[in-house]
C-alpha positions as CSV (number, residue, x, y, z in Angstrom):
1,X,0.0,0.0,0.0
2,X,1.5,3.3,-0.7
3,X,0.5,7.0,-0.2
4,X,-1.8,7.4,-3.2
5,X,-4.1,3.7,-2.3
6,X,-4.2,4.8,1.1
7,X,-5.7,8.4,0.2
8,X,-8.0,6.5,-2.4
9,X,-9.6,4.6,0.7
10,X,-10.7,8.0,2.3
11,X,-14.1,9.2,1.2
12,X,-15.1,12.5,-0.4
13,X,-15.4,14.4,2.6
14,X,-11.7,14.0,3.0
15,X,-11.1,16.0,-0.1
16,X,-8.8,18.7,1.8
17,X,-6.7,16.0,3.5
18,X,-6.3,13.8,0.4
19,X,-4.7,17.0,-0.8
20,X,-2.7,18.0,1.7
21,X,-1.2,14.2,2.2
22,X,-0.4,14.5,-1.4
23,X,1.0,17.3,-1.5
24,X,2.9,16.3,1.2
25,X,4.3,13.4,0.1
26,X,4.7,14.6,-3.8
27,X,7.1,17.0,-2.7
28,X,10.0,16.0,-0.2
29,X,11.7,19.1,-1.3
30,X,9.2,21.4,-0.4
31,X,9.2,20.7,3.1
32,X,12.5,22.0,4.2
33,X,13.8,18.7,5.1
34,X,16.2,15.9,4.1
35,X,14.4,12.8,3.0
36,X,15.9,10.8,6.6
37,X,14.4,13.6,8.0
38,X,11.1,13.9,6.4
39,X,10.4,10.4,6.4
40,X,11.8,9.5,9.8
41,X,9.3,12.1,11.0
42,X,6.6,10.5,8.8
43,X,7.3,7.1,10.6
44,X,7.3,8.6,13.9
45,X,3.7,9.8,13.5
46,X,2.3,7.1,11.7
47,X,3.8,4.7,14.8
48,X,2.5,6.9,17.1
49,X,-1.2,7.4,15.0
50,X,-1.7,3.4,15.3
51,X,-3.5,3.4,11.9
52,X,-1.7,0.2,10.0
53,X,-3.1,0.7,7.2
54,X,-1.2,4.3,7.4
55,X,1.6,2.7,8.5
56,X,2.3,0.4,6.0
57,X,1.7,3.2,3.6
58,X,4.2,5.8,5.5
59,X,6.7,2.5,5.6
60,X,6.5,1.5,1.5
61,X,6.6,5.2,0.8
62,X,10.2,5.3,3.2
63,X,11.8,2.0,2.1
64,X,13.0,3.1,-1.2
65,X,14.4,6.6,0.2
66,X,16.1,5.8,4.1
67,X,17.9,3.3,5.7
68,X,16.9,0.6,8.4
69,X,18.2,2.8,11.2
70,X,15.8,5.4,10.3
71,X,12.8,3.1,10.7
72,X,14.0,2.0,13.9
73,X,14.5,5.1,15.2
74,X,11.4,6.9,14.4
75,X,9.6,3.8,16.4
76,X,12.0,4.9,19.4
77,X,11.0,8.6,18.8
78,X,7.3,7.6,18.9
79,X,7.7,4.9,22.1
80,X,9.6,7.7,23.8
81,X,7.2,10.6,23.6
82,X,3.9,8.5,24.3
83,X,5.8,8.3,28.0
84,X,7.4,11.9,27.8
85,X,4.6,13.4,26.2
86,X,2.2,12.5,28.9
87,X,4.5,13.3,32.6
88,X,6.0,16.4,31.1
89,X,2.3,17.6,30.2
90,X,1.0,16.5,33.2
91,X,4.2,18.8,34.5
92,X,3.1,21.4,32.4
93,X,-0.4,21.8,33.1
94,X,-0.2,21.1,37.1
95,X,-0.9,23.8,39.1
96,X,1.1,22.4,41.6
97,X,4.2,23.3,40.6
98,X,6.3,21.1,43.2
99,X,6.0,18.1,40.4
100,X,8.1,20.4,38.4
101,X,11.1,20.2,40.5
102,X,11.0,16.8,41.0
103,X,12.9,14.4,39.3
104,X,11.5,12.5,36.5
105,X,12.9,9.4,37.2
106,X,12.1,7.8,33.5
107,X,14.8,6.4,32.0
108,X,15.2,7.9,28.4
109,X,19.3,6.5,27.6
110,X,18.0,5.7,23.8
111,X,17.7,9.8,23.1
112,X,21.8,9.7,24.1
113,X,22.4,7.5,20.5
114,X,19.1,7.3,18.5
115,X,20.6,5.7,15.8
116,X,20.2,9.0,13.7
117,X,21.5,12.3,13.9
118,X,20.4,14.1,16.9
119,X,19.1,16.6,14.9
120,X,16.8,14.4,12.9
121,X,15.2,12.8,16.0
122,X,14.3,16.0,17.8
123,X,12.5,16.6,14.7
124,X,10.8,13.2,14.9
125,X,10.3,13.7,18.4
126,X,8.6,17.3,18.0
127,X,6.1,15.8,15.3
128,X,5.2,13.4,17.8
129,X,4.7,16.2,20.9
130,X,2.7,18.1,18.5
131,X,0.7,15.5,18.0
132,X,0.2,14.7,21.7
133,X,-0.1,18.0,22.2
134,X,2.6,18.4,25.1
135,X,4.0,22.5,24.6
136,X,6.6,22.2,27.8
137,X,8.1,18.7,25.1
138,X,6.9,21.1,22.2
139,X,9.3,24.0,23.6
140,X,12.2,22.3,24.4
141,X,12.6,20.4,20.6
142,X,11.9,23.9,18.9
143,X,14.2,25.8,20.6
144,X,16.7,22.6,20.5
145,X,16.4,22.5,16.6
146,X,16.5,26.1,16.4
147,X,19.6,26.2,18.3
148,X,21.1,23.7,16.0
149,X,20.6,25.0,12.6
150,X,17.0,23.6,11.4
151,X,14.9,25.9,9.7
152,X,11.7,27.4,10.8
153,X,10.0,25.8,7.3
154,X,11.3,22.5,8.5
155,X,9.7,22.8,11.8
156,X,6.8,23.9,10.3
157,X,6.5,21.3,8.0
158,X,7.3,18.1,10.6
159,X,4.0,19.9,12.5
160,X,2.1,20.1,9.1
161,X,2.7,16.6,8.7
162,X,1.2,16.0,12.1
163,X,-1.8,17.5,11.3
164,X,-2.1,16.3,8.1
165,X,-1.4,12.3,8.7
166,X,-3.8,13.0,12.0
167,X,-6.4,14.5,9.8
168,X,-5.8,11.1,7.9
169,X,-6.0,9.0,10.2
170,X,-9.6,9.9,11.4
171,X,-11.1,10.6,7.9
172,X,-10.0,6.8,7.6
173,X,-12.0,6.0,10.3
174,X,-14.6,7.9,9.1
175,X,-15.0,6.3,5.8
């Protein structure tokens, strides 16, 4: 299954986010980002979106343009930030800000050597907070890719792709 079967499975109503995946996935180049990059952050979501028939679509789209590592470490970027995404929102939204200073206490050694560039998974890993919706996570990756050379369009566009493969994923479900 690739891209263009899974957007003819979505019904009419999805018009706007058949176009938008397209558009998407027509033009790597567009976005900003490298292909490890853009597809590595396309991976991440669609692990973290649980839609197979997305994910298999995501993966055959990615096979012929990223190595192995990539797909491995876009499922660590997605396993990570379910567990980050949820205690550092809870952090973030508390009122009680003691739970702030405490430590965390999750282990997270895998971000040390993702098997990528560094760079690459924060970008993975921001797609994925911005899908979970966690701004203290959603902070910390911007300003980290910011800080290392990644450009605002390619920020923008792994959060575009959120939205996009999100909106996917439930006009899927609503066909």
């Amino acid at each position: 299954m690739t891209i263009a079967d899974y957007k003819s499975g979505l019904a009419s109503h999805s018009k706007d986010t058949k176009l938008n995946l397209g558009n998407l996935f027509s033009n790597v180049a567009a976005s900003g980002m490298t292909d490890v990059q853009f597809y590595g952050t396309a991976l991440s979501l669609a692990y973290s979106l649980g839609d197979n028939d997305l994910t298999k679509a995501v993966e055959a789209e990615a096979k012929d343009n990223v190595e192995d590592n990539v797909f491995e470490a876009a499922k660590t970027a997605a396993s990570l930030m379910a567990m980050n995404n949820i205690y550092y929102r809870f952090v973030h939204l508390s009122t009680d800000k003691q739970f702030a200073k405490m430590p965390a206490g999750l282990r997270m050694n895998a971000m040390a050597n993702p098997g990528v560039d560094k760079t690459d998974f924060e970008l993975y890993s921001l797609a994925v907070s911005a899908l979970n919706g966690c701004g203290m996570c959603i902070d910390s990756h911007v300003k980290t890719l910011l800080d290392h050379g990644v450009s605002a369009q390619a920020v923008q566009s792994s959060v575009k792709l959120a939205a996009v493969m999100n909106a996917a994923k439930t006009a899927a479900a609503l066909s």
